[in-house]
C-alpha positions in Angstrom: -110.2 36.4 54.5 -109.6 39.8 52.8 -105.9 39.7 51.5 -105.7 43.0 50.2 -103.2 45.3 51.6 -105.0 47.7 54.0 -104.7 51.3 53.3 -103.0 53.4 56.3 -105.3 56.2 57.7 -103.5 59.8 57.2 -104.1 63.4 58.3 -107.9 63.6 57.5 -108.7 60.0 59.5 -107.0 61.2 62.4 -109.1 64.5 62.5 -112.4 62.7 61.9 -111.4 60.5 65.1 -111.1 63.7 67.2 -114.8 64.7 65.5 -115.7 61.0 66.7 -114.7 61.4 69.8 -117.1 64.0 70.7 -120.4 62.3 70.2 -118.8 59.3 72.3 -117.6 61.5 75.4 -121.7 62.9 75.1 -123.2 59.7 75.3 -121.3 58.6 78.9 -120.5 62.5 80.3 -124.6 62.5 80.0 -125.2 59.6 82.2 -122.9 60.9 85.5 -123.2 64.9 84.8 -127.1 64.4 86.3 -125.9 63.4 89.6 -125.2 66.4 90.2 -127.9 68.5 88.6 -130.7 66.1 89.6 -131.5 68.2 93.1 -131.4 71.3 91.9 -134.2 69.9 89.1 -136.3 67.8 91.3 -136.6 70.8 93.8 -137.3 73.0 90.9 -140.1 70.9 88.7 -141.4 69.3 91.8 -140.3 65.7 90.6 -141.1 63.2 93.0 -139.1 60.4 94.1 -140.6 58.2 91.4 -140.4 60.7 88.6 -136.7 61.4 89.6 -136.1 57.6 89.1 -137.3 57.8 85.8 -135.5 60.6 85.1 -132.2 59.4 85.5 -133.3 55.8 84.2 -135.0 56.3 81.3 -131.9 57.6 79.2 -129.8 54.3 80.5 -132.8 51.6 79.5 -133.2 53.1 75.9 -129.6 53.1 74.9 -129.5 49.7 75.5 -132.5 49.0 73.9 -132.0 50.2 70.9 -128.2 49.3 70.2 -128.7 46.4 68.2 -131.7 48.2 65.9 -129.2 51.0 65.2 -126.0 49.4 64.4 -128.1 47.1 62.0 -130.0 50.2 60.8 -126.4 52.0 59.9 -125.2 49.0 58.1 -128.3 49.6 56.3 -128.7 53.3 55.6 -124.9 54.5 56.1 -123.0 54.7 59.3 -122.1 58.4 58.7 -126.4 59.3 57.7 -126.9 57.9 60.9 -124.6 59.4 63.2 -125.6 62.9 61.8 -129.2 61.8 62.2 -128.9 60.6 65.8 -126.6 64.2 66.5 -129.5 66.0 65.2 -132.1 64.4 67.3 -129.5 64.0 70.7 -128.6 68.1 70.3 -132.2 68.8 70.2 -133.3 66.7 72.8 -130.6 68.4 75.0 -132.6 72.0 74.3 -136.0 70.3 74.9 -134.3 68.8 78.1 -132.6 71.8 78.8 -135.9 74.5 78.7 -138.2 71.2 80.6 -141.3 72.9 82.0 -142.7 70.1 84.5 -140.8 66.2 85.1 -142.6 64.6 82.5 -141.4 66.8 79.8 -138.0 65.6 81.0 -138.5 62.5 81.4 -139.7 62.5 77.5 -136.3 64.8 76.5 -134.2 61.7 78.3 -136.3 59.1 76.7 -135.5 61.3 73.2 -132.0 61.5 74.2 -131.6 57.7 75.2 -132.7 57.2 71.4 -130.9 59.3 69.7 -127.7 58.2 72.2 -127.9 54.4 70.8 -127.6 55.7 67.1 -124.1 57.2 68.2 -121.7 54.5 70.0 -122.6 51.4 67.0 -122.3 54.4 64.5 -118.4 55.7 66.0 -117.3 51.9 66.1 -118.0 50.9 62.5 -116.8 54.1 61.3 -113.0 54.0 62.9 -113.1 50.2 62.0 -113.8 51.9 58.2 -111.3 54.5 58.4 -109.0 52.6 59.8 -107.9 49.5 58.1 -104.2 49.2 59.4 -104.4 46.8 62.5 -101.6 48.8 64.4 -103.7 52.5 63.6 -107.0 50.7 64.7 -105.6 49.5 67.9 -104.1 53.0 68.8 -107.6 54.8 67.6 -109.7 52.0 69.5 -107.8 53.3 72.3 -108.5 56.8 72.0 -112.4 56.0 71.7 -112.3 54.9 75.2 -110.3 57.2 76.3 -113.0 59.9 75.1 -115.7 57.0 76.6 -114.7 57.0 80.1 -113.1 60.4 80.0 -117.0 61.4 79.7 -117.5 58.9 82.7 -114.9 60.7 84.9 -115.6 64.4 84.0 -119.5 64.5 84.4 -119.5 65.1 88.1 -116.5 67.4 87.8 -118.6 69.6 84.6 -121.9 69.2 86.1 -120.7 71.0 89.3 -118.7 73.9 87.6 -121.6 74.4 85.5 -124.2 74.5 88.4 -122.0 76.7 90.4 -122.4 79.2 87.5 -125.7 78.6 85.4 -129.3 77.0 86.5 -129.1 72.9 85.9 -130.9 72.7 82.4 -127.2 74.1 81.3 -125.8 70.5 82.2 -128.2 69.4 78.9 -127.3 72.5 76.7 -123.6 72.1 76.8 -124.1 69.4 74.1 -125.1 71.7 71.4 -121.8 73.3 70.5 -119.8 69.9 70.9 -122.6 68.3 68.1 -122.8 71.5 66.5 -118.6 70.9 65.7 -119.7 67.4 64.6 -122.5 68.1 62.0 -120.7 71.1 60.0 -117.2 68.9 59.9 -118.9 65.6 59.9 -119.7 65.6 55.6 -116.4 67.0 55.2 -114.3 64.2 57.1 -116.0 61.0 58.1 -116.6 58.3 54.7 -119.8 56.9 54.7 -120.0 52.8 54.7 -122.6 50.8 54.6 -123.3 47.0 53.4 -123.4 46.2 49.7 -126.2 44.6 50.3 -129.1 45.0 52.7 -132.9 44.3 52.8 -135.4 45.7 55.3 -135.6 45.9 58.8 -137.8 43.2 60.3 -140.3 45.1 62.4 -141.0 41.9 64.3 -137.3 41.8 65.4 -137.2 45.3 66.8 -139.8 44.8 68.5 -138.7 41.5 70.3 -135.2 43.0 70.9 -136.8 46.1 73.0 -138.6 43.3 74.6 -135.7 41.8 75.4 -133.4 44.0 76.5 -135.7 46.8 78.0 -137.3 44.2 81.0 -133.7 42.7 81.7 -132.3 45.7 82.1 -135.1 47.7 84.2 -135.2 44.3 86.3 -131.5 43.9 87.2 -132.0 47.2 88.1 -134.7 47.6 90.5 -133.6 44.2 91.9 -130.8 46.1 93.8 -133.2 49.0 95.0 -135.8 46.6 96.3 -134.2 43.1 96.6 -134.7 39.8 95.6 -137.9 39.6 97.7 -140.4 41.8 95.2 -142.2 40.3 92.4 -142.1 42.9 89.8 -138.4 42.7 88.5 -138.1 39.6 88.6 -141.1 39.2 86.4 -139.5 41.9 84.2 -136.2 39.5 84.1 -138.5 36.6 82.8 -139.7 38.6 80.5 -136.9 39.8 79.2 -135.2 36.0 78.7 -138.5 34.8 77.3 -138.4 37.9 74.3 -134.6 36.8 74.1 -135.4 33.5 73.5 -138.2 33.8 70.7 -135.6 36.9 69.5 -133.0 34.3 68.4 -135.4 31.8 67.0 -136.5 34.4 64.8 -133.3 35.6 63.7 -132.6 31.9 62.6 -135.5 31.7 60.8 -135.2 35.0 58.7 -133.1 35.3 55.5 -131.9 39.0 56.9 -132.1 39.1 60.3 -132.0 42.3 62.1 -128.9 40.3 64.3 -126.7 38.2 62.1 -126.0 34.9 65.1 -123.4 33.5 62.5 -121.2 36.4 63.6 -120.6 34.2 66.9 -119.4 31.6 65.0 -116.1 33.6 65.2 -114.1 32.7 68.5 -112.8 35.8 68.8 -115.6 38.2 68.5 -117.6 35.9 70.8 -114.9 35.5 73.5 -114.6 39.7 73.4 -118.2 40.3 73.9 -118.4 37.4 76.9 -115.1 39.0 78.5 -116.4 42.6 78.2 -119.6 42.2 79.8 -118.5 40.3 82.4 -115.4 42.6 83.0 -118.6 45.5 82.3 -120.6 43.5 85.0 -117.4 43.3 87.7 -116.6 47.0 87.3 -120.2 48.1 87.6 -120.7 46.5 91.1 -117.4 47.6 92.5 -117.9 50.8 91.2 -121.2 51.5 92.8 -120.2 50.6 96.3 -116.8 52.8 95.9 -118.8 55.9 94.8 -121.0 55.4 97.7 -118.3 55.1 100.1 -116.6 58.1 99.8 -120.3 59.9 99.9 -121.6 58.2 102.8 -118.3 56.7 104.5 -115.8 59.7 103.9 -118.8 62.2 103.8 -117.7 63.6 101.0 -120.0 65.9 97.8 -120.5 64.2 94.8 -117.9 66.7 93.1 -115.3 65.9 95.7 -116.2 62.5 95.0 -115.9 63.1 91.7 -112.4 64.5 92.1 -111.1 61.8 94.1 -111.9 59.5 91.3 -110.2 61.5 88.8 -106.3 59.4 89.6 -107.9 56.3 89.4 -109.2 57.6 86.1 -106.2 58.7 85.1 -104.7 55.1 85.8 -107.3 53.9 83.2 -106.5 56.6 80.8 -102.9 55.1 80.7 -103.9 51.9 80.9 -105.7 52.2 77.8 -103.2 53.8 75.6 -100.8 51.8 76.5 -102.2 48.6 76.2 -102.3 48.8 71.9 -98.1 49.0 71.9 -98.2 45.9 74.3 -100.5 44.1 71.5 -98.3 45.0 69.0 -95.5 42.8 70.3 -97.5 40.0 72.2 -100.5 38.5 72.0 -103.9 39.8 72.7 -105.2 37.2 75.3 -102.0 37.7 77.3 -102.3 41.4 77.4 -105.9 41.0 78.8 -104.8 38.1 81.1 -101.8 40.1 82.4 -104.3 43.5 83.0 -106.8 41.3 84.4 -104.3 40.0 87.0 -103.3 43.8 88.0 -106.6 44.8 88.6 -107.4 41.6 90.9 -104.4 43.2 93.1 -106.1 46.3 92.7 -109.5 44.7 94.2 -107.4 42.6 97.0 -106.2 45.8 98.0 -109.7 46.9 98.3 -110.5 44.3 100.5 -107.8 45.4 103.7 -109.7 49.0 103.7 -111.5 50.2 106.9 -114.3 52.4 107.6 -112.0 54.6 110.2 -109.0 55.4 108.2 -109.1 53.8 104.3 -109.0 56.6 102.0 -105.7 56.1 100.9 -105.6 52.4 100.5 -109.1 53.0 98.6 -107.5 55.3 95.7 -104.6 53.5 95.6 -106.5 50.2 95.0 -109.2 51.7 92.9 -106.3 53.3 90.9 -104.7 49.6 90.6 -107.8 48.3 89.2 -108.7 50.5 86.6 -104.5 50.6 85.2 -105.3 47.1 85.0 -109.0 47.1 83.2 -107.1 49.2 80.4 -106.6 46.4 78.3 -110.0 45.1 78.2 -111.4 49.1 77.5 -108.9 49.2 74.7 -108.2 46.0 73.0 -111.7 44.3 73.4 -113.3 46.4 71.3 -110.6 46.2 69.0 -111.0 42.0 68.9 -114.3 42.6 67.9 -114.2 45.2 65.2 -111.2 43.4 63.4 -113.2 40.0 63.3 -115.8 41.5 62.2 -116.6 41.5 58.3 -116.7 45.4 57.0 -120.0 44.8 55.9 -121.2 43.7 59.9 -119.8 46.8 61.5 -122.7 48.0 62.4 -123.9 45.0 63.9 -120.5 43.9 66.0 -120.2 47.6 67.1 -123.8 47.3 69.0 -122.9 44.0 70.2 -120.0 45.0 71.9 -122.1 47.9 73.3 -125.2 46.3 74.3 -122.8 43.2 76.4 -121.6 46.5 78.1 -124.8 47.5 78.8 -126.0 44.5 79.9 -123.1 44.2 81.8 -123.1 47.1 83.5 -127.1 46.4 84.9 -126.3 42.9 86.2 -122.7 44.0 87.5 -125.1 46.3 89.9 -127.6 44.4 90.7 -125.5 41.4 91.5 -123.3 42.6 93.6 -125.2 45.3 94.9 -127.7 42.6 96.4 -124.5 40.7 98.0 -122.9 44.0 99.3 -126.8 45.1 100.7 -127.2 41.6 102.7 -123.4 41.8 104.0 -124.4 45.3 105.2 -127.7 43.9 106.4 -126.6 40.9 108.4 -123.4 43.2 109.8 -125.3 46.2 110.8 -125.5 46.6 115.3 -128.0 49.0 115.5 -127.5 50.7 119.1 -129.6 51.1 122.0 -131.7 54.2 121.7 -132.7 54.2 118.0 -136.2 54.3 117.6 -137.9 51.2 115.6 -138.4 53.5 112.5 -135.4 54.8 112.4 -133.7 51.6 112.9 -136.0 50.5 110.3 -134.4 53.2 107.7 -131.2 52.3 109.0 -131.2 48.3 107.9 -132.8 49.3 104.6 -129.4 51.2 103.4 -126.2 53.0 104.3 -128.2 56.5 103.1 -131.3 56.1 105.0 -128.7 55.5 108.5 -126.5 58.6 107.6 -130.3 60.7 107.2 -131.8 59.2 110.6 -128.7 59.7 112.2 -129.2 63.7 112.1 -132.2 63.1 113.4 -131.3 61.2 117.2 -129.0 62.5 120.0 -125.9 63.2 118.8 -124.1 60.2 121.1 -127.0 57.7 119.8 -126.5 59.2 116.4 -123.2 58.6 116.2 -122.9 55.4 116.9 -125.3 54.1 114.9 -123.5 55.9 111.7 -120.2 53.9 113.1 -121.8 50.9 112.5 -123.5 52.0 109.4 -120.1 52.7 108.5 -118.7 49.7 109.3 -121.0 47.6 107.7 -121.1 48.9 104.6 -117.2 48.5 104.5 -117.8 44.8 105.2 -119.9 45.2 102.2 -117.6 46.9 100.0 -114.3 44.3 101.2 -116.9 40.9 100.4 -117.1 42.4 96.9 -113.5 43.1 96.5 -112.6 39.8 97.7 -115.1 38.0 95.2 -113.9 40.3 92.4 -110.4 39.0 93.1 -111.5 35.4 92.2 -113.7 36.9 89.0 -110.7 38.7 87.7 -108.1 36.1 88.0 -110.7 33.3 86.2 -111.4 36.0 83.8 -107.6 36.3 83.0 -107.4 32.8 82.3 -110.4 32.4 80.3 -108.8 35.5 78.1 -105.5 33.9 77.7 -107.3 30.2 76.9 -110.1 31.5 74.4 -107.9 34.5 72.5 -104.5 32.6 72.5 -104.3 31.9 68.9 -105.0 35.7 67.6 -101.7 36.9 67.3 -99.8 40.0 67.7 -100.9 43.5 65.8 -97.3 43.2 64.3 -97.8 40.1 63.2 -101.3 40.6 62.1 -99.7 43.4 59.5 -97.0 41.2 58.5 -98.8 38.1 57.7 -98.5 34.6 59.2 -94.9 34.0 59.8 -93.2 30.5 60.0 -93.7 29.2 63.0 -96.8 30.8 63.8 -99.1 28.8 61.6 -102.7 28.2 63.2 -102.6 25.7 66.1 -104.7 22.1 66.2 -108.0 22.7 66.3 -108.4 26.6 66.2 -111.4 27.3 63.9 -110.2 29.6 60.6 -113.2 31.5 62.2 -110.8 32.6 65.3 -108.0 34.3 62.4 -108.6 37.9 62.3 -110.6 39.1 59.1 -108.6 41.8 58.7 -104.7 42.5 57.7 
């Protein structure tokens, strides 16, 4: 364990956390500002429905792909080198996107930018853990990474729109420039660079078996929920995937520098915040999707007014967030989480009393309860893992952390999109007078029965989106309920695995009497640092 005393962050830290928080509000406000925009550029470049997939995929699958390459790569060549590197490439891929000619020059531009994109989250997560030592200042600028994080979440919809009302849709792409623009002239001047003392090459064989790995799971969770467990393809992607996971870590034992050190999950803590946050990742993901699609095809509303709606309970979680490090200053970690974890079950057993006729309200407000209480796990899991992590490591717990998000985040949908689809399914009355085809759309999904609906009488119409309606609510409640259960076990698998890291306070202060390590915790499970 290092024992020497940390050294506080001052005035120049702080400012290179507002230059870091740039880069990470890109990487997530680039994901949901093409909601919007993706119309208005399909209609323009003539991208069909398969190019438009890719379109909006393609940037998704390579991030996660490459997180664990680049967060060993800046261990390797300097956190800081890298993050200017990946700026570089991610502000020129924007133009390229930006000034796209046909689909498959944009499809290339998001591919670019999904590369460039995983060299930025591992590189803004070993950097803060660099620049700030101080378990109290890490905690607090931990929480203002994911404030920038899902701040980019909530305000894509709400940019995109304001900038299409104004400019043409490439200017969604080109409003990265000036934001990496601030980043690469102050960058040199106020970010240190790290890297480890020590590091050999990168095994080619490794990267190679990690894209293998990670691209197929993720592209298969995916296309799972838009075409069901019934079709080969994804889940011969998925097998895939595990199979290059499998031969990934048998490598990785075998080598003397492995492109993923495994004996960082040795440490209880680190692994138990990378297990909570992707399931937590996973849990959000899938009730996420199904509230977004409610108020577009329940509540009929735009994807900015959507967008908008969403903003309180994004707010929640903004507050959430920042105040969760001042609750971890005074008691322990595990408990915070638990006690968050238990909030946002209420949250989801709120969700579960909402109807299709009149639940707008209850919605936000449960959706709002949900998010105040997933604060803790956006700010203080990342946190766990950095400050377990030796300095030398960053790199490498940074894109863990990110890539159990990611992974997360694909099954989270898939999962529970497949349970909310065969609620809807099984739930769905389709009314007398609907035509066989369009009755055929209509059991497929709740979009294809608010399109054929246009299309009938107006009575028949109707009623069939009623029932559309309805069903998909059943949908929407079935997750709720089950996220209820997954949040409360997840609240009690927090407060059982992390109950021996202490207190941020105590952390700084030094093990106190009476708080010696408990029977049987492994030294592993003591924070590294303070």
């Amino acid at each position: 364990m290092d024992t020497a005393a940390p050294r506080a962050a001052g005035r120049r830290e702080w400012i290179g956390l507002a230059v870091l928080a740039l880069p990470t509000m890109l990487v997530s406000l680039d994901i949901s500002v093409l909601f919007l925009a993706l119309p208005h550029l399909a209609a323009d470049l003539g991208a069909s429905a398969t190019e438009q997939l890719w379109i909006t995929d393609i940037y998704g699958f390579l991030i996660a792909g490459f997180l664990v390459t680049m967060g060993t790569l800046g261990d390797r060549i300097g956190r800081r080198k890298l993050l200017l590197i990946g700026a570089t490439g991610f502000g020129a891929a924007s133009v390229l996107a930006a000034f796209s000619g046909s689909p498959e020059m944009l499809i290339v531009s998001r591919a670019i930018l999904g590369f460039a994109g995983a060299t930025l989250l591992p590189s803004t997560l070993a950097l803060i853990s660099t620049m700030f030592q101080v378990p109290r200042q890490m905690g607090v600028a931990m929480a203002i990474w994911g404030t920038a994080f899902m701040a980019g979440v909530a305000l894509g919809p709400v940019v995109g729109g304001i900038l299409l009302s104004v400019f043409w849709w490439g200017s969604v792409f080109l409003m990265a420039v000036p934001l990496l623009a601030i980043l690469l002239i102050s960058g040199p001047l106020l970010l240190p660079e790290s890297r480890a003392p020590e590091s050999g090459r990168i095994d080619l064989g490794s990267v190679a078996l990690s894209l293998l790995a990670i691209l197929p799971l993720v592209y298969g969770l995916k296309e799972l929920t838009r075409t069901g467990a019934g079709v080969v393809l994804p889940i011969v992607a998925i097998v895939i995937g595990a199979t290059a996971a499998t031969l990934f870590v048998l490598r990785q034992r075998r080598l003397e520098d492995p492109l993923l050190d495994l004996k960082l999950f040795r440490n209880r803590q680190l692994s138990a915040a990378v297990l909570i946050g992707l399931i937590v990742g996973a849990v959000q993901s899938g009730t996420g999707l199904y509230i977004a699609l409610y108020l577009q095809t329940v509540e009929g509303f735009g994807p900015l007014q959507a967008g908008l709606w969403l903003l309180v309970p994004n707010a929640a979680l903004v507050i959430g967030i920042n105040v969760s490090p001042k609750l971890a200053q005074r008691f322990r970690p595990g408990y915070v989480l638990a006690a968050g974890l238990a909030v946002s079950a209420v949250g989801q057993f709120l969700l579960t009393q909402v109807d299709s006729a009149d639940g707008l309200a209850l919605l936000v407000i449960g959706v709002s309860v949900g998010y105040l209480g997933v604060g803790p796990a956006s700010a203080l899991l990342n946190h766990l893992v950095m400050d377990s992590t030796p300095p030398e490591k960053a790199g490498s717990a940074a894109s863990l952390s990110a890539t159990g998000g990611e992974l997360g985040v694909a099954g989270g949908i898939a999962v529970f999109g497949s349970i909310g689809a065969a609620v809807y399914g099984s739930t769905l009355l389709i009314p007398d007078g609907v035509p066989a085809p369009a009755a055929g759309a209509a059991e497929e999904s709740i979009s294809g029965a608010v399109t054929v609906a246009g299309e009938l009488e107006p009575a028949v119409g109707a009623s069939l989106l009623d029932s559309a309606r309805e069903a998909f609510t059943s949908g929407l409640t079935t997750i709720a309920g089950l996220s209820v259960f997954l949040f409360l076990a997840l609240g009690a698998l927090a407060a059982f695995l992390l109950r021996n890291v202490r207190p941020v306070d105590h952390e700084e202060a030094g093990t106190e009497a009476g708080d010696e390590v408990e029977a049987g915790q492994s030294p592993d499970s003591v924070p590294t640092r303070g």
